[in-house]
N, C-alpha and C positions, 0 to 999 in steps of 0.2 A: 823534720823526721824523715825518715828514707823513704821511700816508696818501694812496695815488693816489684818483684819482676819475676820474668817467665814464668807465668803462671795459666793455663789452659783457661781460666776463667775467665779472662779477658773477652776469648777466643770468640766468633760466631756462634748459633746453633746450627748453621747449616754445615759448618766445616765439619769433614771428619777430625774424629775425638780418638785418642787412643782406648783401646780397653782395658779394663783393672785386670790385674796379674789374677792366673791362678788361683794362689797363693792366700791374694784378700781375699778374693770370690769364696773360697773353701773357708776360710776361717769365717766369713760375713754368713754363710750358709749353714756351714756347719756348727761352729762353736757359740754362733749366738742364735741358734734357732732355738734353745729347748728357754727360749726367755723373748718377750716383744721386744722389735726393736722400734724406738720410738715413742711419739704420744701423739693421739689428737686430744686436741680441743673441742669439745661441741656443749656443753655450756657450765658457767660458773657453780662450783661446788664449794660452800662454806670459805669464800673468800680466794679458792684456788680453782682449779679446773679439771673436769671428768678425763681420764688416758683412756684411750686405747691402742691396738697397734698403728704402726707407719703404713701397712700394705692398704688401711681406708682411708689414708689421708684425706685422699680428693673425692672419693664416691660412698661414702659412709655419711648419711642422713644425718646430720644432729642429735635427731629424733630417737635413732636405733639405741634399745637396750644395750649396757655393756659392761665391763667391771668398775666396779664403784671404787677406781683409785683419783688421785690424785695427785697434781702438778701445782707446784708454788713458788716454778723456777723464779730469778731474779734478773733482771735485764742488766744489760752490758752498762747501761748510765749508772744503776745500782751500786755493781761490783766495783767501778772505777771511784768511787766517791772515798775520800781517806774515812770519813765516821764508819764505815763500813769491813774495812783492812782488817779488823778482827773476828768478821767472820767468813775469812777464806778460809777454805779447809785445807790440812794437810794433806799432800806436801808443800802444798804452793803460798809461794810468799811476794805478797806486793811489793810493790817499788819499780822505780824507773830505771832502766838502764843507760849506760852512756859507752859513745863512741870512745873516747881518749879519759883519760886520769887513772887514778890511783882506784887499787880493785879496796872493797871493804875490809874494814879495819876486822881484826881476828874477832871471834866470835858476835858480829855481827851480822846480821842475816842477813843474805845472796839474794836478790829478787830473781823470780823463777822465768828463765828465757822461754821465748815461746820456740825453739827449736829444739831445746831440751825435751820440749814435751810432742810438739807435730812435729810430722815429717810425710813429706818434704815442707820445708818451710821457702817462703820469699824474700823472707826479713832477713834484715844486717842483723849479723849473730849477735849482737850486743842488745837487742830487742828485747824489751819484757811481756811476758803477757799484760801488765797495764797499760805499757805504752801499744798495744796493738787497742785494748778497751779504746784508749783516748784518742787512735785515729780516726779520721774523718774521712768523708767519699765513698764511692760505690764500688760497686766490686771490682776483684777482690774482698775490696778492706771490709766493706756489712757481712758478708760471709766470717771470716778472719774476726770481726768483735761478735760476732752472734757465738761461735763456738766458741771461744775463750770463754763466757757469759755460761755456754749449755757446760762446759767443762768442769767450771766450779760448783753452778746448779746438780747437776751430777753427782760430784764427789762430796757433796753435800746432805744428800739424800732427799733432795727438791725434787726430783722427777725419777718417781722408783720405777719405769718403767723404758728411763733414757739412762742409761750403763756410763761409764769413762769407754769402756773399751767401744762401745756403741759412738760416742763421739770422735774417739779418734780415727773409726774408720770412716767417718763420714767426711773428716777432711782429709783423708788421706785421698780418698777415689775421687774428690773437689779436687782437690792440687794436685792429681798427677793424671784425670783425664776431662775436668772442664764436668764433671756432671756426678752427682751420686745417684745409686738405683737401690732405691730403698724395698725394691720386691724385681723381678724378673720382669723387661721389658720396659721398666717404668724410668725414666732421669728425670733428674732435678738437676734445673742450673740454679744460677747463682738466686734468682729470685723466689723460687720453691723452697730453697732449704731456708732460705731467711723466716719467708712466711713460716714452716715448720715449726722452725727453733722460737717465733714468737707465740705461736701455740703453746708452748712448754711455760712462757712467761708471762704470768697476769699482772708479776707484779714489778 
């Protein structure tokens, strides 16, 4: 399987990191503020797990009162298992991609690339979002199958308080500056957001 490349995640924390455009910033501020972005975890509810917003990720008590929602994302070994292929949500369709042969026969279903969906992507364009589930190694790649995993959880309506559009920016500001800032002041590299996105998943 390919391995990504040029990807800031690699990178140091000491090195300087470029910073997110504008552009996200405004849309990450503006358009998803009148909704949490995110979930904690601080303890098991009815077999899933209590949310609240991202901005207490790290200093928010366990303890602390908060809205009684709930999280029952599915982990990334979940969503890659074939007994499971029928419950991805639409639009996204499993299956493996390949570098060379013959594209699928007419009306059979396309499995969904993951560049189709991130951006910027590392992956050989012929990548699926399963085949990113089924790679192996450290980041990058646990970043790259964690959000694949929170994507479907997501579009799923497993973490009503973690969006698609809330995922895609989280790896967008990962792959194009080495860290997301899920509140003002605050990054997360590659090991924060993992931790994070397994908050979302009990199961």
């Amino acid at each position: 399987m390919a391995e990504p490349t040029n990807i800031p995640g690699n990178s140091q924390r000491g090195e300087a990191q470029p910073q997110p455009s504008g552009s996200r910033r405004r849309l990450l501020q503006g358009g998803l503020a009148a909704t949490p972005l995110l979930t904690l975890v601080s303890r098991p509810v009815l077999g899933a797990t209590r949310c609240v917003s991202a901005s207490g990720f790290h200093s928010m008590p366990a303890s602390r009162p908060g809205p009684e929602q709930s999280c029952s994302g599915r982990s990334p070994g979940y969503w890659k298992q074939s007994q499971h292929f029928p419950a991805w949500p639409a639009p996204y369709v499993p299956g493996r991609g390949q570098s060379e042969g013959p594209p699928p026969a007419p009306g059979e279903p396309v499995p969904t690339r993951f560049n189709a969906v991130f951006s910027p992507s590392p992956f050989e364009g012929w990548m699926t979002l399963l085949d990113v589930l089924e790679a192996g190694g450290g980041p990058p790649l646990d970043v790259a199958r964690h959000i694949v995993a929170a994507l479907l959880n997501a579009a799923s309506g497993l973490t009503p308080v973690l969006d698609v559009t809330a995922v895609l920016i989280m790896w967008e500001e990962f792959a194009t500056a080495g860290y997301f800032e899920p509140t003002a002041g605050v990054k997360w590299y590659h090991e924060e957001i993992v931790d994070y996105l397994l908050s979302t998943m009990p199961s």
